[in-house]
N, C-alpha and C positions, 0 to 999 in steps of 0.2 A: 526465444530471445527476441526483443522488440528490434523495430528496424534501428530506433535511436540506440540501441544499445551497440548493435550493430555497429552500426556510421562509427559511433565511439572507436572498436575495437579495428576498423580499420583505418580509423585516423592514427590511433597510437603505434598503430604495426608501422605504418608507413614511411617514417621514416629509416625503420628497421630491416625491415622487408616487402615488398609490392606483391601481396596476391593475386591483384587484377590481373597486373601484366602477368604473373604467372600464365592466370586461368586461360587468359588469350591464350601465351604462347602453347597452352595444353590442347584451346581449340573447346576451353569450356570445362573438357572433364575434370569434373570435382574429384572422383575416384579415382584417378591418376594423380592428382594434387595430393589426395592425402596419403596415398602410397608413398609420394613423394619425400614429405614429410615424416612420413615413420621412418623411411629408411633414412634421413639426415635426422632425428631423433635418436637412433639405434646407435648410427656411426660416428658423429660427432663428438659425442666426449672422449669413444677409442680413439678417432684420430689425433685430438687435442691432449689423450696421454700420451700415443705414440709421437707427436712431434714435440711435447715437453722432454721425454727422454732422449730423443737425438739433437735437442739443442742442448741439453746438461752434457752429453757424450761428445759436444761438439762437431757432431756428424753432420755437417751440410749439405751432401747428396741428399742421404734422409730425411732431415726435416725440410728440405727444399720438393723434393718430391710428394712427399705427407700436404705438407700447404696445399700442394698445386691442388691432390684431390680434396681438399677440404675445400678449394676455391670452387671446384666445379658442382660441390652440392651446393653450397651460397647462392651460386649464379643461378641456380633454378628458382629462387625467390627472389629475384632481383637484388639481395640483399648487400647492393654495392659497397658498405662500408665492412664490411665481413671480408667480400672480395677482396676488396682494396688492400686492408692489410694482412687476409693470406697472400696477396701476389707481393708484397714487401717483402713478406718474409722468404717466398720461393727466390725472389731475383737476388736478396741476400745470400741465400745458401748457393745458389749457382754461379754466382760471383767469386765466392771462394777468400771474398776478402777478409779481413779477420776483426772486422766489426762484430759489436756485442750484440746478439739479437734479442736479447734481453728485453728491451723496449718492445720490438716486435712484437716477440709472443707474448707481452702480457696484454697489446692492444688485440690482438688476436686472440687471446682467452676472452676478453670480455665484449668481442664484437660475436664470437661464438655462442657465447652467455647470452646476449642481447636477442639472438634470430633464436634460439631452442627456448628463450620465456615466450618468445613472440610464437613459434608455432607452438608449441604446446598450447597457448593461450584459444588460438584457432583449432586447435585439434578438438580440443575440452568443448567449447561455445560449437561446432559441428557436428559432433556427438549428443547432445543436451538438445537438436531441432527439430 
């Protein structure tokens, strides 16, 4: 992969997810980062079914607790807008109030969506250097 192709793929990640700050806060290691990534690769879509079914079951401990761990793999790619509205949807379900989370989870489907094309994308172009 050329450096420009490069530059590209972390300009496009960037507003999705920040690998720099990752790698810093890893202290460099690449092998750590991409452990990282597999293992929010692996667990992400489980948690995004399991917290679709406790928002249909209207279970708000559930999917309030489901978020929170979805928020703390996000956070390892700086991936604030992921964050952001898993922490919606947990301070909803622990609120208890009986607003539709509806909106929630689908902004949180596809901020999920958005960080697993973006590392995948990095996993791929990592693997191919």
């Amino acid at each position: 992969m050329s450096n420009n192709q490069k530059q590209s793929t972390n300009q496009s990640a960037s507003s999705v997810i920040d690998l720099s700050e990752s790698l810093m806060r890893l202290g460099g290691d690449k092998s750590l980062l991409l452990e990282l990534i597999d293992i929010f690769l692996e667990d992400a879509p489980e948690l995004m079914a399991k917290i679709t079914r406790a928002v249909e079951e209207e279970n708000t401990t559930g999917y309030s607790g489901l978020a929170h761990r979805l928020k703390g793999l996000a956070s390892n790619f700086s991936a604030h807008r992921c964050t952001s509205a898993a922490w919606e949807l947990e301070k909803q379900g622990r609120s208890g109030l009986d607003a539709d989370p509806a909106q929630l989870l689908a902004e949180l489907r596809a901020e999920t969506e958005a960080v697993q094309s973006e590392l995948e994308k990095y996993r791929t172009s990592f693997s191919t250097e």
